[in-house]
C-alpha positions as CSV (number, residue, x, y, z in Angstrom):
1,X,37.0,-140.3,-73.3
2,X,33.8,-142.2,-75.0
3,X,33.9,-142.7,-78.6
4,X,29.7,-142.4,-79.1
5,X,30.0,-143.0,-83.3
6,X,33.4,-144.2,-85.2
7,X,33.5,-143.9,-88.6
8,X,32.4,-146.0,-91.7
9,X,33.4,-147.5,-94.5
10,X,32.6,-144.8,-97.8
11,X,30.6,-147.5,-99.0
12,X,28.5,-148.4,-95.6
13,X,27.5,-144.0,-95.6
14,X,28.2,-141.0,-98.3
15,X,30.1,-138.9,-96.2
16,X,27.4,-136.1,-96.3
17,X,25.1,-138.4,-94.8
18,X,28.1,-139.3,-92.0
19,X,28.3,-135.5,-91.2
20,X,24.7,-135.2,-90.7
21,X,23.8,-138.1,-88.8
22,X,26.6,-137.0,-86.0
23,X,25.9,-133.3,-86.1
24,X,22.1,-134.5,-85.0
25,X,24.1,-136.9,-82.8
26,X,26.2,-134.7,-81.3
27,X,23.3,-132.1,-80.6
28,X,21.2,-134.7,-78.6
29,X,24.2,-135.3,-76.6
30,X,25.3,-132.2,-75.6
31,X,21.6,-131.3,-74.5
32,X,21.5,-134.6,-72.4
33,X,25.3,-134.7,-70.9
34,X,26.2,-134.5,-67.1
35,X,27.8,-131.8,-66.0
36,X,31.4,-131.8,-65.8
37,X,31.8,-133.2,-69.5
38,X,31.8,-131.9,-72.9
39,X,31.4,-133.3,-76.3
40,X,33.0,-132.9,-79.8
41,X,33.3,-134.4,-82.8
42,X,36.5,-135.1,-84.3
43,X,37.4,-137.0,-87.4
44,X,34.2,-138.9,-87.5
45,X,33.8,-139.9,-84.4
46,X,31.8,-137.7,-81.0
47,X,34.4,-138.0,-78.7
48,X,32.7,-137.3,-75.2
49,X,35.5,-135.7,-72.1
50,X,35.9,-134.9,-68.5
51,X,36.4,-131.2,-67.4
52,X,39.8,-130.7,-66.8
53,X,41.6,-131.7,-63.6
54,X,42.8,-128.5,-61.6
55,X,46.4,-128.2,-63.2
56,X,44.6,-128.3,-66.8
57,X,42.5,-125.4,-66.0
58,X,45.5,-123.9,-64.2
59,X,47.2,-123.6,-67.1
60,X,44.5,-122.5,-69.6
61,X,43.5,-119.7,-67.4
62,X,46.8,-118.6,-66.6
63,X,47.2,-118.6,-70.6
64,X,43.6,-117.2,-71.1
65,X,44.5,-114.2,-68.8
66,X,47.5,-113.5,-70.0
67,X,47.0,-113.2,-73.6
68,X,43.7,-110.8,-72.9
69,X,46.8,-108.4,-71.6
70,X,48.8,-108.7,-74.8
71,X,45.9,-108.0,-76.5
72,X,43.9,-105.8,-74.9
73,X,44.6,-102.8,-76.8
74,X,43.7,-104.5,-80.3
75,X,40.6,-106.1,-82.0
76,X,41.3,-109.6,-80.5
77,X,40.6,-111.6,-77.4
78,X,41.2,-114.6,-75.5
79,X,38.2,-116.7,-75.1
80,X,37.5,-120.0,-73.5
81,X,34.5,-122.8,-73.1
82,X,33.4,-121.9,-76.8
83,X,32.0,-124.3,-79.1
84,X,34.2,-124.3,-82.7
85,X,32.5,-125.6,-85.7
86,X,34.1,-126.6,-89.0
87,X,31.6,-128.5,-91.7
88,X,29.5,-130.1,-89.2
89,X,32.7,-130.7,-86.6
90,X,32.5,-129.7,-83.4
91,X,35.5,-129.1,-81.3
92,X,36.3,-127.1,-77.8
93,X,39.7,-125.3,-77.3
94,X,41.2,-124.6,-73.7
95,X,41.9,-121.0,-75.0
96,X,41.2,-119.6,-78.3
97,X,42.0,-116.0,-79.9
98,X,39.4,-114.6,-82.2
99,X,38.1,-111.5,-82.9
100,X,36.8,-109.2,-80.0
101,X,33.2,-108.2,-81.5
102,X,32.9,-111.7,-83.4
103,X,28.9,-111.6,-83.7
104,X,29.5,-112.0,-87.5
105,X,31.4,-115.1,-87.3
106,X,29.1,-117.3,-84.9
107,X,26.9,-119.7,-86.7
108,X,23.7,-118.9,-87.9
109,X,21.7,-121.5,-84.9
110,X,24.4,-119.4,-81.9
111,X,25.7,-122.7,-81.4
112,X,29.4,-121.6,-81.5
113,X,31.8,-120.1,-83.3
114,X,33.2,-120.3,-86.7
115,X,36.4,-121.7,-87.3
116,X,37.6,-119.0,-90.1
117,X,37.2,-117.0,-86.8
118,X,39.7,-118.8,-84.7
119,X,43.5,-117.2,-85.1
120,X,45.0,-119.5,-82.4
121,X,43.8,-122.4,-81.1
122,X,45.3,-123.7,-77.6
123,X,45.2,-127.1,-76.3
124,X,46.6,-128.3,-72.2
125,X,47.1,-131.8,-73.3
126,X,45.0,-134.2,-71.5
127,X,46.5,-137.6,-69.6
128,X,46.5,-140.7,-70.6
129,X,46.5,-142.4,-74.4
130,X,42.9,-141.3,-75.3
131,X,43.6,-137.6,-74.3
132,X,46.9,-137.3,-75.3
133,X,46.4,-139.0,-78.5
134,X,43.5,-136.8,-79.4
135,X,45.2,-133.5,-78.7
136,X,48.4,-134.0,-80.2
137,X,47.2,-136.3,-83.4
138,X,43.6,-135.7,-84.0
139,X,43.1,-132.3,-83.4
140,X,46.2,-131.1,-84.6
141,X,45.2,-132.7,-88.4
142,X,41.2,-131.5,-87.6
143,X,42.8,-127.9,-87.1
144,X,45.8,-128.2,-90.2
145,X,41.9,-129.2,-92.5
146,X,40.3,-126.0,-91.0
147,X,43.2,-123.9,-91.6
148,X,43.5,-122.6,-87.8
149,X,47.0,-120.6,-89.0
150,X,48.3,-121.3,-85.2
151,X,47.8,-124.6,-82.8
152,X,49.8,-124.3,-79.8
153,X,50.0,-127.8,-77.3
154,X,51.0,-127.5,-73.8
155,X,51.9,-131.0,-72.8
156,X,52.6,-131.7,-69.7
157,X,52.7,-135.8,-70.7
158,X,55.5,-135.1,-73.3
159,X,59.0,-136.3,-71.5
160,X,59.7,-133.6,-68.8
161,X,56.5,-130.9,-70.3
162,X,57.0,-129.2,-73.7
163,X,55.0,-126.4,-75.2
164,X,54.5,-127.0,-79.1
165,X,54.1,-124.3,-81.4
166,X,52.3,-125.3,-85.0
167,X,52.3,-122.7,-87.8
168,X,51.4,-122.5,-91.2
169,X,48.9,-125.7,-92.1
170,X,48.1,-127.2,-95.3
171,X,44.7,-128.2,-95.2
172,X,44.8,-130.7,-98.1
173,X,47.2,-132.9,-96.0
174,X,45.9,-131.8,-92.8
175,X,49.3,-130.9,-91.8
176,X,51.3,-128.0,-89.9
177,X,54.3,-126.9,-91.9
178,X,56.1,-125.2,-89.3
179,X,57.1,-126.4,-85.7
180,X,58.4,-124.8,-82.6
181,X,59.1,-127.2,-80.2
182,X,60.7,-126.1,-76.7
183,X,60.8,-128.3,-73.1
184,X,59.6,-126.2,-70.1
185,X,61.8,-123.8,-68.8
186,X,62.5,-122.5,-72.0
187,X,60.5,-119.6,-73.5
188,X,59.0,-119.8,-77.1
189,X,57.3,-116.6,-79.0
190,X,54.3,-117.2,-81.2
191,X,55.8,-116.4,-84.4
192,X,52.4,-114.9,-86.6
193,X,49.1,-113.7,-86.4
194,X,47.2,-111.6,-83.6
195,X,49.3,-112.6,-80.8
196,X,52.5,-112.3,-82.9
197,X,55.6,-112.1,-79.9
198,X,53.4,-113.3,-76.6
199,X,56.0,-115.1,-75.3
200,X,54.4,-118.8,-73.1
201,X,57.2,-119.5,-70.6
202,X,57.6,-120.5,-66.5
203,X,54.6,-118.3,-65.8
204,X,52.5,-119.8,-67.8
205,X,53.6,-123.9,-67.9
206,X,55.2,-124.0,-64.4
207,X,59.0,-125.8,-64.4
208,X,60.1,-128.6,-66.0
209,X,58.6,-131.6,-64.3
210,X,60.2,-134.9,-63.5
211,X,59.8,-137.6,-67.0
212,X,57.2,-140.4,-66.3
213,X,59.2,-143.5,-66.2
């Protein structure tokens, strides 16, 4: 991961100005990126990524396909590769549920989706400090602000895998109120929303794996 901008001081840039200066930013570089990486931008900063290595898109496929069964006979679906954008942030899930027929809630320029849109947002964490620090600290308060009602982490970095299962966020302290936290080979059941039951387990995650030293 590439940190392209970091953020100022209040006094260096009015935040409005800050917002503005990455979107523009952000667009340029997602126009002008090689293939096989994606940008974002996430508390301030574009944060630039690889594609996932093949057990990351395992597991968010896996996910992805699994949840389009569980909701297949309602007015929500699974979606993945989709651009999510909060106030001039930018950020893209592994798996996301949203409505179905959501041509109301994509932005105005088609760049990507609303984030009032987004029930559940779904995140393979990534390896190393950058990735895992972005996924389970950056975007988890960047979702709690936009009021995501359900972040779900599938780590496999965190002791021996755990899937983490955030609920109810408060976005004034960009913070999840609620958390499920289970080690693989245990099942957990989202608890609300759309995909209220879908239970992530073995078949999605894979066993426990051995702990890094």
């Amino acid at each position: 991961m590439t940190a392209l901008a970091h953020e100022p001081t209040e006094a260096a840039m009015p935040h409005s100005d800050l917002d503005e200066a990455l979107w523009r930013a952000w667009q340029a570089a997602a126009e002008t990126l090689p293939e096989g990486f994606h940008a974002e931008i996430i508390e301030g900063s574009i944060e630039v990524s690889p594609t996932g290595r093949y057990s990351h898109g395992q597991a968010a496929n896996r996910l992805r396909r699994a949840l389009d069964k569980f909701l297949e006979t309602g007015e929500f679906a699974a979606y993945q590769d989709i651009n999510v954008i909060h106030e001039r942030k930018v950020w893209i899930t592994d798996v996301l549920v949203a409505p179905e027929d959501a041509e109301e809630q994509v932005t105005e320029d088609g760049i990507g989706l609303k984030s009032s849109a987004v029930e559940i947002a779904v995140e393979v964490v990534s390896p190393g400090y950058d990735g895992t620090s972005r996924d389970r600290v950056r975007k988890r308060r960047s979702y709690a602000r936009a009021g995501i009602p359900v972040y779900i982490l599938i780590d496999d970095y965190d002791g021996e895998g755990k899937v983490t299962v955030l609920t109810s966020p408060d976005p004034r302290r960009a913070e999840y109120a609620g958390v499920i936290r289970v080690p693989y080979g245990q099942e957990v059941a989202i608890p609300e929303g759309p995909a209220k039951g879908f239970v992530i387990g073995e078949a999605i995650t894979g066993p426990a794996r051995e702990a890094a030293p």
